[in-house]
Residue, then its C-alpha position, 0 to 999 in steps of 0.5 A: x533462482x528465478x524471482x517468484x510470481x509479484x517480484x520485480x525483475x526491473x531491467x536486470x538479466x535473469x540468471x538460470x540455467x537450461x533445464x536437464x534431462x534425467x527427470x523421472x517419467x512419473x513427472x509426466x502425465x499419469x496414465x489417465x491423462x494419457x487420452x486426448x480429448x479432442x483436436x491436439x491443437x485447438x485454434x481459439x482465440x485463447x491458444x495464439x500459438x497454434x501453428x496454421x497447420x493440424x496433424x492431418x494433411x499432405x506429407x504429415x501424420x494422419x494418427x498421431x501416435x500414443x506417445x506423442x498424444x501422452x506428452x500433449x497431454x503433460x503439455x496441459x500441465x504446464x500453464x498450472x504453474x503460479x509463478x515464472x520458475x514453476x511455469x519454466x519447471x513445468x516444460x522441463x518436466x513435459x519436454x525431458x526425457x521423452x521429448x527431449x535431453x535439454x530445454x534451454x527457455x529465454x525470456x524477454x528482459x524485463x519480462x514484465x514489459x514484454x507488450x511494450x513496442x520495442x523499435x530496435x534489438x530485443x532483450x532475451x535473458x535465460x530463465x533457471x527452472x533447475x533440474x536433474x542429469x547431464x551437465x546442459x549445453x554452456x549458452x549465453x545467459x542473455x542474448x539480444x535480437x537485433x531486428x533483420x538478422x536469421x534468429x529475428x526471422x525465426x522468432x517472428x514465426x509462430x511456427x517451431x522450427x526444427x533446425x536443418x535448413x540454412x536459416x534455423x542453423x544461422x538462427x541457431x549459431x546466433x544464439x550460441x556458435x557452438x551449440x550450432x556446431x554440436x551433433x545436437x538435434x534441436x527445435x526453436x519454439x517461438x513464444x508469442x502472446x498477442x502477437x508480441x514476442x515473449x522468448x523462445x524455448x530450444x529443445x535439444x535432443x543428442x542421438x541418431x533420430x531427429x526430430x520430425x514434424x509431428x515433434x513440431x506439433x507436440x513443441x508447438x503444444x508445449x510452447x502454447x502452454x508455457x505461453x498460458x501459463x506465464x502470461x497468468x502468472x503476469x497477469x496475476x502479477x499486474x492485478x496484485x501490483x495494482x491492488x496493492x498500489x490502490x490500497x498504498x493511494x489509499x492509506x496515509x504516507x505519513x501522519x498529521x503530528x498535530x501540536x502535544x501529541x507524536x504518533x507512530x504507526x505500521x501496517x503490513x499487508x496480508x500474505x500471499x493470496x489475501x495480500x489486499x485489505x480494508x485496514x486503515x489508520x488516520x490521524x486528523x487535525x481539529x480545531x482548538x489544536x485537538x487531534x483525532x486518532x481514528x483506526x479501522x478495519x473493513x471486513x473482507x480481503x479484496x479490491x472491494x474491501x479496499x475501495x470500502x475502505x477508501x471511502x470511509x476513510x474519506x467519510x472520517x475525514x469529513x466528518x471530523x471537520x465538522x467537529x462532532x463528538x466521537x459517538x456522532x463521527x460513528x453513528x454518521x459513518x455508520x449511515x453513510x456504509x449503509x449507503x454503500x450497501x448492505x453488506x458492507x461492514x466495518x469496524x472503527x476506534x474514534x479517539x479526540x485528544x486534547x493537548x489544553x485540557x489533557x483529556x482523550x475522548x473515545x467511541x467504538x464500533x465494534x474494534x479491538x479495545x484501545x490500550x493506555x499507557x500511564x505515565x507510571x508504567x501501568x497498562x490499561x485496557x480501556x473499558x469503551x462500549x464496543x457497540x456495534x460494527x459499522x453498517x449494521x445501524x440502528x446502533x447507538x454509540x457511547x462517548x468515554x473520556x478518560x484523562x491523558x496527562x503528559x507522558x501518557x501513551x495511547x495504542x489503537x490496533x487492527x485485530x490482525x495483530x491479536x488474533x490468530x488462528x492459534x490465539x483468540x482475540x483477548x488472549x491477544x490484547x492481552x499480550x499486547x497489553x503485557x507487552x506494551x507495559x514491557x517496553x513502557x520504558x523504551x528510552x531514545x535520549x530523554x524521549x520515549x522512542x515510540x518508533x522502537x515501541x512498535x517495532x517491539x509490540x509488532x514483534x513481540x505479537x507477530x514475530x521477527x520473521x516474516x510468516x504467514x498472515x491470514x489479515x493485514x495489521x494496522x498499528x497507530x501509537x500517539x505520546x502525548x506530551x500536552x501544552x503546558x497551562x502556561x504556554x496558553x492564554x485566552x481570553x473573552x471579548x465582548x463584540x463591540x468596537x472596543x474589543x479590537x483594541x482590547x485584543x492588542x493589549x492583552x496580545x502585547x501583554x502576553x508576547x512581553x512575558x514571554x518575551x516574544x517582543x520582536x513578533x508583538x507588531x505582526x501579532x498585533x497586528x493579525x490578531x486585531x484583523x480577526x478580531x474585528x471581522x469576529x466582532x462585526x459578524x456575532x452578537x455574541x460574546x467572542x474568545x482571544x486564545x493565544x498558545x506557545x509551542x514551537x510556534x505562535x498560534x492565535x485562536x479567534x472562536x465566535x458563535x457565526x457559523x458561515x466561513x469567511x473565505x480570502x480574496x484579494x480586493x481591488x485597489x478602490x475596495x474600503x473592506x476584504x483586506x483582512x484575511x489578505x494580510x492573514x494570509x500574506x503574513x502568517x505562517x500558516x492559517x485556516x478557519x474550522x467550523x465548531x459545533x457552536x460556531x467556528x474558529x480562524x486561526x494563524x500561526x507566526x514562527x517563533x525564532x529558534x533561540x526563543x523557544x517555550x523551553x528557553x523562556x519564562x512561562x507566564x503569560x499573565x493573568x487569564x480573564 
């Protein structure tokens, strides 16, 4: 079976067969279809296929007659068809019986490059529409033009071409010796779009009357509407394929996993006409190892709602560098969608988790409420204000903070997922809720399989088969695993001369209990570097915190709001060398603002065999 409007033929030869006569003459057009309106052929810039020659003139028919007229006008029908296999249907229905007993259609291989320049031999394959009757004529089910030879010549007309002559026979036996052999009258209509050769359809009719040249009119007719009608369906193809690539640029490939916190996620697109829309998830790394989770849905199914969509994403992301609450991420969004435009609107769940304290702050604007999941098996639906959808402003938005212990799971969702046509939003929720305490136990070794949880909440809600989907989903789930207090140690300084050396012992400290010795002089060594720029630049007290995961990472906050930037420094320059050595050292660094300043960081790789799972846990005291 041909592949149907937006599937991907790639390069690979369409398999089909020629389209059979025996269709029913209610197939046609129906009686009030049986009067032209105006000329049979009407050259415009949209019809490039209309042959240099009209119905009237020397040695042609001045009237075309009724039956001729009838089936220009089930010609029309042709172009209505929304994919390829309907299109191909189509002509059959036209052309068989009336018209015709076969009609065998070649399209370019692939289809969708058809307007690609091609320098040597073109690809036809034979496109299958079905069909009812006789068994059709045993042609090649592809075929390649080589450039010069009598079927080029052929193809390279706009014109059909009854066969006769020598060359329309020559062209014929290119295409199959036999059927050029047969007592079978035949037409080879050419199809052209924008100039570019797109196939070719013949039209076979077995008995005594060939076919004439006002059958040449009427093929031409047909093949003008098999041309309309697939260059819509590529059309429609390419602006479904870019929509959807916008969309895929637009949404995350893969997730942030940010220390104490494992995220899974799923998004399926909407079906068919309303494939492209605004649902978006994120996760965003903060400062102090935090995690922002954010989820929303922009209202509407179109490339706008997409590009929306794109935007505010982007707005997310800025906002959260600033380290605002969640309520003050939401009230910014919501003037930066005014913005946009009036009718612009959004809904959006903001959740700020933090793997130190264990606690999960959350802000809502008018989304689906989210789900967590304690560790003692109990589902509960959160009780966030649900304010108001983003753009609507003059809106305040509240900031709830609810604990987060280890083993606890958090699910954020679109409303695609819980409403339907049949099922309205709480009964959704609901059943998600339900479903989420069902599969709390999900177990993949000694780890709780987020992964399989959404598969099941996903198939519990929209079912395993693929159906019908008025709105795209979007689903996000975080475990929350936490840093252990005593993987954390941190520390106040005073910002004076001491505080550097200060810095190194309490890091050479807490790297012997943890009996990270080996990474005590590079530590040393980074730490008092940005200990000491915090020091010079803040009259304030400055904090030394140092966390142990599967990495090292040191933390330096001070109440200085400028950001310090990297540059390598001239061999005769006495400062600027401090972040030079972070950033040639560390695995990683990176400097954030906080709402009461701002925090340099880096991280150093702990080696394999001394991870925090293999080692003594206290740090030391805490001051």
């Amino acid at each position: 079976m041909a592949p149907a409007a937006g599937a991907d033929l790639g390069s690979r030869t369409i398999p089909g067969q020629a389209l059979t006569g025996a269709l029913p003459r209610s197939a046609l057009a129906t009686e009030s279809q049986t009067q032209a309106s105006g000329p049979l052929l009407p050259t415009t810039a949209h019809n490039p296929l209309t042959p240099p020659f009209a119905p009237d003139g020397p040695g042609r028919n001045s009237a075309p007659s009724p039956d001729r007229m009838r089936l220009a006008s089930a010609a029309e029908t042709i172009a209505a068809g929304t994919s390829i296999e309907e299109v191909s249907a189509g002509l059959g229905r036209a052309a068989v019986p009336d018209f015709a007993d076969h009609v065998v259609l070649y399209l370019r291989n692939p289809l969708e490059d058809y307007d690609a320049l091609v320098f040597g031999a073109v690809r036809l394959a034979r496109q299958d529409a079905g069909g009812q009757g006789p068994p059709p004529p045993a042609v090649p089910e592809a075929l390649t033009v080589p450039r010069g030879g009598p079927l080029a010549e052929v193809l390279g007309s706009v014109r059909p071409v009854a066969v006769g002559d020598p060359l329309s026979r020559a062209a014929l036996a290119d295409i199959d010796a036999g059927l050029a052999g047969s007592r079978a009258h035949a037409i080879i209509a050419p199809l052209h779009s924008r100039r570019m050769l797109l196939g070719c359809a013949i039209l076979l009719r077995y008995g005594p009357t060939p076919y004439d040249e006002s059958d040449l009119l009427v093929a031409a007719q047909m093949a003008t509407h098999t041309v309309l009608g697939i260059d819509q369906v590529l059309l429609a193809q390419r602006q479904a394929t870019a929509m959807m690539e916008l969309q895929r640029t637009m949404l995350p490939d893969s997730l942030a996993q940010p220390t104490g916190i494992r995220l899974a996620f799923r998004y399926l697109p909407a079906t068919e006409t309303a494939r492209v829309g605004g649902d978006w998830y994120d996760s965003i790394s903060l400062p102090g190892s935090r995690a922002a989770l954010v989820i929303g849905d922009v209202m509407g199914h179109a490339r706008v709602s997409a590009a929306i969509m794109g935007q505010l994403r982007t707005s997310v992301q800025t906002l959260s560098g600033l380290d605002l609450p969640p309520h003050e991420v939401l009230h910014h969004l919501d003037e930066q969608a005014q913005r946009l435009g009036p009718s612009h609107l959004a809904t959006c769940l903001y959740a700020v988790y933090d793997p130190v304290s264990q606690r999960l702050a959350v802000a809502n604007a008018g989304h689906p409420p989210p789900i967590l999941l304690h560790p003692d098996g109990r589902a509960e639906v959160l009780q966030v204000p649900p304010g108001a959808p983003i753009g609507v402003g003059g809106v305040d938005y509240e900031t709830t903070e609810v604990d987060a212990p280890v083993g606890a799971k958090f699910l954020m969702y679109t409303d695609g997922l819980v409403e339907t046509r049949e099922r309205d939003v709480w009964s959704g929720v609901e059943q998600v809720r339900e479903q989420a305490a069902a599969g709390q136990w999900a177990k993949s070794g000694d780890v709780f399989d987020l992964e399989s949880f959404c598969d099941d909440v996903m198939a519990s809600l929209l079912g395993t088969a693929e159906r019908w989907r008025e709105d795209d989903v979007a689903l996000l789930a975080a475990g929350f695993d936490g840093i252990a207090p005593d993987d954390v140690a941190h520390w106040p300084l005073e910002a004076t001369d001491r505080a550097p050396r200060e810095a190194r012992t309490l890091t050479r400290d807490a790297l012997s209990r943890w009996r990270l010795e080996e990474m005590t002089e590079a530590a040393e060594l980074l730490v008092s570097e940005l200990v000491t720029n915090a020091a010079r630049h803040t009259s304030q007290r400055l904090t030394l915190r140092l966390l142990r995961t599967d990495v090292l990472r040191c933390e330096v906050l001070d109440d200085e709001p400028s950001l310090p930037r990297a540059r390598r420094p001239e061999s005769l320059d006495e400062a600027g060398r401090g972040l030079y050595l972070v950033n040639r050292v560390a695995r990683r660094w990176g400097v954030s603002r906080l709402s009461t300043g701002k925090v340099v960081w880096f991280e150093l790789a702990i080696p394999d065999h001394k991870r925090p799972q293999d080692l003594p846990a206290d740090p030391g005291p805490r001051l």
